[in-house]
N, C-alpha and C positions, 0 to 999 in steps of 0.2 A: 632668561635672556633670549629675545628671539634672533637668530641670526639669519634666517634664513625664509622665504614665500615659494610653495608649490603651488603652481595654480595647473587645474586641467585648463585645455584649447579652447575645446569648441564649445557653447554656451555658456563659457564663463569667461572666455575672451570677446570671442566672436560672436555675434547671432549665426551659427549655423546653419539651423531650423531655417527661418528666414531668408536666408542667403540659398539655400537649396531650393525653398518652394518658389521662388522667383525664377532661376535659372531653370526649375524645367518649366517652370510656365512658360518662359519666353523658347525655350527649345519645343514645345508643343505646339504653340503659335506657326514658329518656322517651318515644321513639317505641315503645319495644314497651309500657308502660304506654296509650300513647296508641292501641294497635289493633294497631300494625305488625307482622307475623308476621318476626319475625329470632331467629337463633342470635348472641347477644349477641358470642360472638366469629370469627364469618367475620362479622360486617356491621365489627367491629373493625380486620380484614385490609384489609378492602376499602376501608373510607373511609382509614386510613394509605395504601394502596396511591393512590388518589388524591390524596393532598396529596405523596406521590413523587413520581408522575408530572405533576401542575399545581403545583407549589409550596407551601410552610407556609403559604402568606400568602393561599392560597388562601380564599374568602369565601364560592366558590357549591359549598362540596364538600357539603353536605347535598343541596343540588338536584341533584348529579350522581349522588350516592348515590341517589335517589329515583327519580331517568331507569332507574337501572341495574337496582333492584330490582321498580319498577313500570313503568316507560315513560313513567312523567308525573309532574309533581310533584303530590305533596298535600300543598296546603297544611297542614293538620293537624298531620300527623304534621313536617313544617318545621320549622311554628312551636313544639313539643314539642323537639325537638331544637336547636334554633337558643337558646331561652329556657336549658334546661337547661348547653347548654355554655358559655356568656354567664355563668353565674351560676357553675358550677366551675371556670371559666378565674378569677374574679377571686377564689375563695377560696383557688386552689390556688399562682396567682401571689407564688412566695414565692426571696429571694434564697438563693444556698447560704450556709450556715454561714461566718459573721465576713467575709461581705461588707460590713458596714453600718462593723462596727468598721475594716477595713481603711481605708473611706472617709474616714471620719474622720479616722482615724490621720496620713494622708496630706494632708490637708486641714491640720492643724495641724503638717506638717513643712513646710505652704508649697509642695508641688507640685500643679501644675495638673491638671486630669483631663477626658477628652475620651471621646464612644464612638464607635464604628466602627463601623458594621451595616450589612450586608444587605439588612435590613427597610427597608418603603416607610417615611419617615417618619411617616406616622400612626400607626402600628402600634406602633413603636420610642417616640415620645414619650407614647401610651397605656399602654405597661408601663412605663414610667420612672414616671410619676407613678402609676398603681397601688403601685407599689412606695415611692413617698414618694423618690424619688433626685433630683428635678428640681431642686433648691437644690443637686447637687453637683456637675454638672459646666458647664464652662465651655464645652463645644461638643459638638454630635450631629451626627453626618456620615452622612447614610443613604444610599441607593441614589438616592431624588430628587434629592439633592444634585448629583449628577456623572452619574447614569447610567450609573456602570460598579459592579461586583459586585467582591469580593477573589476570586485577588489581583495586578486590577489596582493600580497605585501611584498612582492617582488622587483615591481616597479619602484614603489617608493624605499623601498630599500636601494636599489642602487640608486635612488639618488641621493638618499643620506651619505654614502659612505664615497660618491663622485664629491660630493661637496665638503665631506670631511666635518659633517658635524652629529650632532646628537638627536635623536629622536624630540625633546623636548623644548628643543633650538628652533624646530618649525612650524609652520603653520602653513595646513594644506587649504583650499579655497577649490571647492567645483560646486557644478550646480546639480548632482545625480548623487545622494545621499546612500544607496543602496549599493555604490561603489567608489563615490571620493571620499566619504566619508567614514562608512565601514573600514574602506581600505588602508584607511591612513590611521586609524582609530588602533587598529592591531599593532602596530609599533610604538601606539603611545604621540603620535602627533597631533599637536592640536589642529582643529578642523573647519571651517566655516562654508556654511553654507552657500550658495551662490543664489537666493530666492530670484531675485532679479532674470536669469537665466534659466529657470525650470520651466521647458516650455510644455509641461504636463501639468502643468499648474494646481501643484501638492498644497494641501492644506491642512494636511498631518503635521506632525514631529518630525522633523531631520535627525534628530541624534547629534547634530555638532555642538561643538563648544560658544557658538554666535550661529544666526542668520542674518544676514546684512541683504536690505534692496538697490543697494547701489555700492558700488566696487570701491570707493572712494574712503567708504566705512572702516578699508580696511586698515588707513593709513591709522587711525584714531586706535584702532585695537591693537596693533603694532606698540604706536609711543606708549599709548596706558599700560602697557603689560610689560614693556620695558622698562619705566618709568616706577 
């Protein structure tokens, strides 16, 4: 019996991926509006190549973009940039296709619902409620949480044991195979792929127990296997 859906955040909620190459385009834009001599896309290359190499969740990648271009920050052109991506990050901040319905959906078959992320807590519960999600689920397990990353079994451990049920009660949903699904797989939970959201576009084996192209899939695996 399933009682319960883990889903990671970003690419299995949200286009992330998407949602960031926009905002620094548009924050790229603002700083050459604002003075700054750039080829809109090598300055493109280079700050993604920074949030590779320091993290998505990266906060000073303007300032480093800035170090690398001028040697110092200007303020100016920052705050051009900083504003810009701030203002396209939240228009752009949009779930995939029958996510909302899904939630729902699942909400009124009486299964619980939980995320799993990566992301620093601040971060994670700033795009939930951007996104209007924060009345849906019942627990957010970020990296603050535990201080371990997937796919340790750290995280989805405490959310088994926040939620009060069994390993074989859940069923976990991301779209990065090599840590939602490994991760959750070491407890014995069942796993689905997020194909729709791997923006590396795999065409291997996942290893989960389903792959589904659209989030909707999930409601059907749900009733059949409770059913």
């Amino acid at each position: 019996m399933i009682k319960a859906v883990i889903f990671d955040l970003d690419n299995t909620l949200l286009d992330f991926i998407k949602m960031k190459h926009q905002a620094v385009r548009a924050a790229i834009r603002a700083m050459i509006e604002a003075g700054l001599d750039l080829d809109e896309d090598s300055a493109f290359d280079d700050i993604i190549r920074l949030y590779q190499d320091h993290g998505w969740e990266n906060q000073l990648v303007f300032d480093d973009f800035l170090k690398e271009k001028l040697g110092y920050v200007n303020n100016k052109f920052l705050a051009a940039g900083i504003v810009a991506y701030r203002r396209n990050r939240e228009a752009s901040l949009l779930t995939y296709p029958n996510v909302n319905r899904t939630l729902i959906k699942l909400m009124k078959m009486g299964i619980r619902m939980a995320v799993v992320s990566d992301a620093p807590s601040r971060e994670a519960w700033l795009r939930i409620y951007y996104l209007n999600l924060h009345h849906i689920f019942d627990l957010v397990v970020t990296y603050d949480d535990t201080g371990m990353r997937k796919p340790s079994p750290k995280p989805f451990q405490l959310a088994l044991d926040s939620l009060a049920i069994k390993p074989e009660e859940a069923i976990m949903v991301g779209d990065w195979p090599e840590r939602d699904v490994v991760g959750a797989q070491q407890l014995g939970i069942k796993t689905i792929y997020a194909r729709y959201g791997d923006a590396f576009g795999r065409e291997d084996a996942s290893g989960a127990n389903w792959d589904v192209n659209d989030i909707y899939e999930l409601v059907d695996i749900v009733r059949g296997y409770n059913e």
